[in-house]
N, C-alpha and C positions, 0 to 999 in steps of 0.2 A: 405601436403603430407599424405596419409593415412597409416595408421600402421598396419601391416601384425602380428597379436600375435599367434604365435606358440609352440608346444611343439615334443622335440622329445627324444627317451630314448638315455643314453650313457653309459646303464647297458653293462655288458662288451657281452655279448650274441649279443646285438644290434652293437657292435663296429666289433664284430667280422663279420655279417653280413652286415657292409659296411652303419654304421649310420654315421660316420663323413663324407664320400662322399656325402649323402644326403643331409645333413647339409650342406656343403659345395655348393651344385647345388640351392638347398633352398636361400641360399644369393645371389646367382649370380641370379637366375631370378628374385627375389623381386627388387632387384635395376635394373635390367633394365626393369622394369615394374613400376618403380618410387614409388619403395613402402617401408615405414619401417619399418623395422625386427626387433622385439623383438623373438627373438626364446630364451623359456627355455630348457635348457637339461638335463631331468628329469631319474627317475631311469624307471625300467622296470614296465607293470600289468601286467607281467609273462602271456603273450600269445606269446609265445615266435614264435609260424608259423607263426606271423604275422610281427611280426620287420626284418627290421626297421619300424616302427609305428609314422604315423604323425600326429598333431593333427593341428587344425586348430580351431581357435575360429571363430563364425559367430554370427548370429543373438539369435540364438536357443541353445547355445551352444558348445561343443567343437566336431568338425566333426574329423571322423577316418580316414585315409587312410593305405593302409598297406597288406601284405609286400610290401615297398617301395625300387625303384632304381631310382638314380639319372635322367635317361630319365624317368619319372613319372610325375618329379612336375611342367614340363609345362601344362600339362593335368590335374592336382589339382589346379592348380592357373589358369588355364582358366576354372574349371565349368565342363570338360568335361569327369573326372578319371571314369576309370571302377573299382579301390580299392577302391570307397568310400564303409566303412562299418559304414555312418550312426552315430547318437549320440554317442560318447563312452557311457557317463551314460547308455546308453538304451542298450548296447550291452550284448545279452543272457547269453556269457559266463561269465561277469561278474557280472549279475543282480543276478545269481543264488548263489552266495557264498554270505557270512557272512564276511567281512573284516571287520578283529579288526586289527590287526597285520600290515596287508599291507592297511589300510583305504588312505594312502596319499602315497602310493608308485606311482609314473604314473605321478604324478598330482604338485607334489612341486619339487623346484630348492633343490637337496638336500646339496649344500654350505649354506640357507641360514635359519635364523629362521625369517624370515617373514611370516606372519599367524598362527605360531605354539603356543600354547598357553600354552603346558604343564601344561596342566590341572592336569595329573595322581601327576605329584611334588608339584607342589602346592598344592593338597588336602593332599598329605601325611604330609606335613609341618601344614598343619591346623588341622588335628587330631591325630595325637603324633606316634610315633613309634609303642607304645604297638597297639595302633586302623592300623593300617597296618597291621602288623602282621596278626592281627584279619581276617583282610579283604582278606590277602592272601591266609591263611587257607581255609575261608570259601567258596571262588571262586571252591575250588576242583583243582586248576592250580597242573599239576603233568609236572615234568619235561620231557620236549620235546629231549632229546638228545637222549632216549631209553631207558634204565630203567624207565620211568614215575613213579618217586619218588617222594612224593608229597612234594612237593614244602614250603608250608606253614610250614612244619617239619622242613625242613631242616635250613628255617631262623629261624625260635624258638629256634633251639639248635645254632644256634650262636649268639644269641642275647643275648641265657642266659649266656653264655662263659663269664667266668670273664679277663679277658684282656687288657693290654694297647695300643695294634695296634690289629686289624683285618680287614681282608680283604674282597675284592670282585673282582672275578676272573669270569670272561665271556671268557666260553671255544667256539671261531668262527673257532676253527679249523674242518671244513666240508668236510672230508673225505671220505663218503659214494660216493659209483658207484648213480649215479640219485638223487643227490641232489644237491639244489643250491639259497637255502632260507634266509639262512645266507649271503651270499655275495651279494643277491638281498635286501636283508634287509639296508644293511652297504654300500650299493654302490646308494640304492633311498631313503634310511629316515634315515641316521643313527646319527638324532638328536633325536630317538625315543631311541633306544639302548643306549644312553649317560644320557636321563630321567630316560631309566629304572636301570641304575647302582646307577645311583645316588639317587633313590628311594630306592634301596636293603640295600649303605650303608647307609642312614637315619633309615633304618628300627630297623642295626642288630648294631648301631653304628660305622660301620666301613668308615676310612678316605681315605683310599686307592685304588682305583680298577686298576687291568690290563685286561687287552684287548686284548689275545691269539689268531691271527689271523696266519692262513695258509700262507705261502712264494707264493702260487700259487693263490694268491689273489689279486695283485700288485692293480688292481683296488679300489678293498673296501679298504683296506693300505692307500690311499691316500685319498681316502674319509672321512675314521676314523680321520685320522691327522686333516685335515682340518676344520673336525667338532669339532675334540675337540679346536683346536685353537678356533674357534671362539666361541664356551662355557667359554673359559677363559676369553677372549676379553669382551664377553657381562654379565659376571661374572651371568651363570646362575647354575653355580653349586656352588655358596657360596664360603666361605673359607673352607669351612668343610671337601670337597671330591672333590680328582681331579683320574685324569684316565692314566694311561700310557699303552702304547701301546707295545707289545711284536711279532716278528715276528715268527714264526718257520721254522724247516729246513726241511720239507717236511714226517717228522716221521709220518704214519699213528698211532701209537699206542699212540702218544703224543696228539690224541684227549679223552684219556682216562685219569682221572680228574687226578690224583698222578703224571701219566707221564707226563701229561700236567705242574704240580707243581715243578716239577724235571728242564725243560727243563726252565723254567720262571727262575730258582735258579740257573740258569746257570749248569746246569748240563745233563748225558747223561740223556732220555727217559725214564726212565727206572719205570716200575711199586714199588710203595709204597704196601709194605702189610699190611690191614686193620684187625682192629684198631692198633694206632689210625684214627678216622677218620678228614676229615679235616676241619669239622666245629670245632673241639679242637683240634685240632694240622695239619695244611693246610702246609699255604706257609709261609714259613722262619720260623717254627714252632708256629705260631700263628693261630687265629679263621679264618675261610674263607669261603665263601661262595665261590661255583660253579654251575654255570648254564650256559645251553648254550645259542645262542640268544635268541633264539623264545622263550624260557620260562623267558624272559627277559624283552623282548619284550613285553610280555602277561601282566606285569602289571601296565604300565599306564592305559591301557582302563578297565582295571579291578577297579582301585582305581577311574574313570572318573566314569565308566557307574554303581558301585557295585561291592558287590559280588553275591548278588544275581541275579541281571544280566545274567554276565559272568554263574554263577552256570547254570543258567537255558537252558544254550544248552550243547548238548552232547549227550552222550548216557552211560547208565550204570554209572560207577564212571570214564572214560573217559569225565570228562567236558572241554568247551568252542568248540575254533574250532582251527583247526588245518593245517597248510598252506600245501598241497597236490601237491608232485613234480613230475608230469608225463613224464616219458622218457623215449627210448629205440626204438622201433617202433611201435608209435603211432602219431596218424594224429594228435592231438592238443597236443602235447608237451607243457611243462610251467606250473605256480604254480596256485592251486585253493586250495585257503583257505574259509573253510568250516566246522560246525559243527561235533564233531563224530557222525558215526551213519550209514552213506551212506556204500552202500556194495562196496565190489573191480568191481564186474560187473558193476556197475553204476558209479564208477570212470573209468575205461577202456575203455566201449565200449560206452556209454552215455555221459561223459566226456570229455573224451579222444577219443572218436570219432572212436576207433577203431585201426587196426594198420596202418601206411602210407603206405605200400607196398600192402595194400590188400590182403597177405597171411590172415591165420588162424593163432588167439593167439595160442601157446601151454602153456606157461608157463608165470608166472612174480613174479619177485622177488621184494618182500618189508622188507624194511630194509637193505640198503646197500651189501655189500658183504657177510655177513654174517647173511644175512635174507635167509628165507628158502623160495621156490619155490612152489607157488601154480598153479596147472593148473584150466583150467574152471567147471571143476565139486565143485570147493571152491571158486567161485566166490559170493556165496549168505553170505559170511564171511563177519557183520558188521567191519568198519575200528576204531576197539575201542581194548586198551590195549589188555582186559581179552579175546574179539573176537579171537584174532588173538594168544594169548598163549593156547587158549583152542586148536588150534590146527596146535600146536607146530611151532606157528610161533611170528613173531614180527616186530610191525611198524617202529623201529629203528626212523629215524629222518624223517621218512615219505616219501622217496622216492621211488616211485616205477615204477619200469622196465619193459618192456614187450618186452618178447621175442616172435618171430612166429616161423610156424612150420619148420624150418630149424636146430633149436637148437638141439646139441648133449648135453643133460644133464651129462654123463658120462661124459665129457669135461668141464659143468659145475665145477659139484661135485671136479675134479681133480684140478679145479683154486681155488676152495676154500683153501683150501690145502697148494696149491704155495704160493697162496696169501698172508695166515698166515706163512707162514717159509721165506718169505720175508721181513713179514713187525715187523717179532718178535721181543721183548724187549730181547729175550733171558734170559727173567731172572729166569725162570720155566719151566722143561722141559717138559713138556704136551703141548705146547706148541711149545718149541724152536724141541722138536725131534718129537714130535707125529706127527706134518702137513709134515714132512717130510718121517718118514713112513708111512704116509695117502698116499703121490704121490704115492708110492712105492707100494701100498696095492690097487689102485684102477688101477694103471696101468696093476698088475698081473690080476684084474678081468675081464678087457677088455681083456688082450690076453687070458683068460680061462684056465688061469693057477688055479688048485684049485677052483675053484671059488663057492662053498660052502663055503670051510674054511676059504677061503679069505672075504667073504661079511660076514661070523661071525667075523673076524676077525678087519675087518674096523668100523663094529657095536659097538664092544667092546673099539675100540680105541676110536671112539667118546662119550662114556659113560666115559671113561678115561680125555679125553681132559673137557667137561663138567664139572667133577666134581672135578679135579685136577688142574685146571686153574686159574692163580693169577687173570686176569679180563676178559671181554668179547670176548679178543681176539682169545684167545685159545678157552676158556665158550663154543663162540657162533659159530664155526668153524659149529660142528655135523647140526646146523639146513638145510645149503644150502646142504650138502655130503646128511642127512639121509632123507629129503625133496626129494632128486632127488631118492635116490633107494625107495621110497617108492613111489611115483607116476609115475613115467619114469621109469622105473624095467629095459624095455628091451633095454635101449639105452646102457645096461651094460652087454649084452648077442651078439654084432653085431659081 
């Protein structure tokens, strides 16, 4: 009997879009075509317009089909599909990025470590803790969560931490509006994320890690589990370091690293004021590392390929590459990891293919809810830290949104706002009261109450919130409010 070898994703994106139906049709015509099914069911390669995404092994290689519906795969398995899109290897959107990150996302059964070689752990284990270190410095790896703090720092000052327990704390709680790289991460390779903890504590000595995942995750949750079981099973994490997993209760402000530490310790959300900081005084008052995936993620292939490698792509002192979450209305939605460097124009409309509706972009926001709003006149903005602070923006965890020309930005600006007096720790009032006299201050502007002293007024608040505010939340309110009155004036004059 001949063997039918298949691949299909069951990233939760693709479930949602009716991949276990597929699957499900996929079996029933192979057996009544007498044929045997080996289907793997692999995580996503974040082309997300295209899943459900079917692969088919042949002579040549692994053949594409997609977006796939269950009446499809008689016309795939007779020869005769109009979604064939051809080799995936060869497929443009993919040819064109730099996978370090996602290199096996697509492509491996993520239950299992077959073929996996963990290369990055093993070379760490071969040249001592101090030479990691070494290696992670010099990579230039800055943290992917938003701040891009360099990274190499932050394990040095816990390394040097004199202590008898320290830890290691991977913050996956992905709470950004258009992002979705962490749970594609933890849901297609998150034997790569289990390497890379286990690399961090080798590094900084510590024997502990948890694993901060989002309640809104139920997918990656069970994938995390399962891989850690089977890391235990196949004892590839030593005796040394094991992982436990912690779920949260849907806190946006609990992806912010203290509240995150609060909420692990069993306790409310609530922001830590710095110092101390948590590589000397973290979680249960001992050393800690925090990082979120993707800069987690980033150092196996770092420790595999070098640092000077890794160093050698980028842009400016944004090195390596950076997995790129296109959403909102845009014709190629899904992740393209990629070098810094490329402008937002060349990610939107070259990319990202432009918007799906075929309106006009007006705006798009990078950096979650609290990224500020650029329209197409800042589109020539490389997508690198200092790019994107030089004018007065920020890549946050790299997703980026596009909106077309229907957008009321005054409506914008006014969620920002909500956003933050909903999702506040309450524990700093710039914060807990200012996003709520912010609604009150931009609603007056639209009905044109005042509205001189009101738009001085909101200005001043956000120079308040910025500079008055225990973390990012409050901090980074002012960029999406002062981003909209600055480019969109008149959506605040209707």
């Amino acid at each position: 009997m001949k063997t039918l070898r298949a691949r299909l994703s069951k990233d939760a994106a693709a479930l949602a879009l009716g991949a276990d139906k597929v699957a499900a049709a996929l079996a029933r015509q192979a057996q009544a075509r007498g044929l045997t099914l080996e289907l793997t069911r692999t995580g996503s390669r974040g082309m997300v317009w295209l899943e459900p995404l079917l692969e088919i092994e042949g002579e040549h290689g692994w053949r594409a089909f997609g977006p796939m519906a269950p009446d499809d795969i008689g016309a795939v398995l007779g020869g005769t599909s109009l979604k064939s899109l051809g080799n995936i290897a060869d497929h443009p959107w993919l040819k064109r990025q730099t996978r370090l990150i996602f290199a096996r996302c697509g492509s491996i059964d993520p239950a299992s470590t077959r073929g996996l070689g963990f290369a990055g752990l093993k070379r760490a284990r071969e040249i001592g803790p101090a030479a990691v270190l070494e290696e992670v410095a010099k990579s230039g790896l800055r943290g992917r969560g938003g701040a891009g703090f360099p990274t190499g720092i932050k394990w040095k000052g816990a390394a040097e931490a004199r202590a008898a327990q320290k830890y290691i704390v991977c913050n996956a709680d992905e709470g950004d509006s258009g992002t979705f790289a962490d749970r594609m991460l933890m849901e297609g390779d998150p034997f790569l994320l289990i390497e890379a903890m286990a690399v961090a504590g080798f590094a900084v000595g510590a024997t502990k890690g948890y694993l901060y995942i989002r309640s809104e995750y139920p997918h990656a949750v069970a994938a995390m589990e399962r891989a850690i079981d089977v890391a235990r099973a196949e004892s590839l994490l030593g005796s040394e370091f094991d992982i436990e997993i912690r779920v949260g209760a849907g806190s946006y402000v609990c992806g912010e690293e203290t509240a995150l530490l609060e909420s692990i310790e069993g306790k409310r959300g609530q922001v830590r004021a710095k110092p101390p900081l948590p590589v000397h005084r973290g979680l249960f008052g001992a050393p800690t590392i925090i990082n979120n995936v993707l800069t987690f993620a980033a150092v196996p292939s770092i420790l595999e390929r070098g640092a000077a490698s890794y160093a050698a792509l980028g842009s400016g002192r944004s090195r390596g590459t950076m997995p790129i979450q296109l959403a909102g209305d845009i014709k190629h939605g899904g992740l393209f990891e990629a070098p810094f460097g490329l402008t937002l124009g060349e990610l939107v409309n070259d990319v990202g293919g432009g918007t799906s509706s075929g309106r006009p972009i007006r705006a798009v926001q990078v950096g979650g809810p609290l990224g500020a709003y650029f329209p197409p006149a800042l589109f020539d903005t490389p997508f690198d830290y200092e790019a994107f602070a030089a004018r007065d923006g920020l890549i946050g965890h790299g997703g980026v949104v596009v909106f077309n020309d229907s957008v009321d930005m005054a409506a914008q600006a006014r969620f920002a706002m909500e956003f933050c007096a909903i999702e506040s720790c309450g524990k700093c009032t710039p914060c807990r009261i200012g996003s709520v006299r912010g609604m009150e201050v931009v609603d007056r502007i639209v009905r044109g109450e005042k509205r001189g002293e009101n738009l001085a007024l909101l200005r001043d608040l956000c120079a308040t919130m910025r500079a008055g505010s225990l973390c990012a939340l409050g901090g980074f309110v002012p960029y999406p409010v002062l981003s909209a009155l600055e480019h969109f004036a008149e959506d605040f004059t209707r």
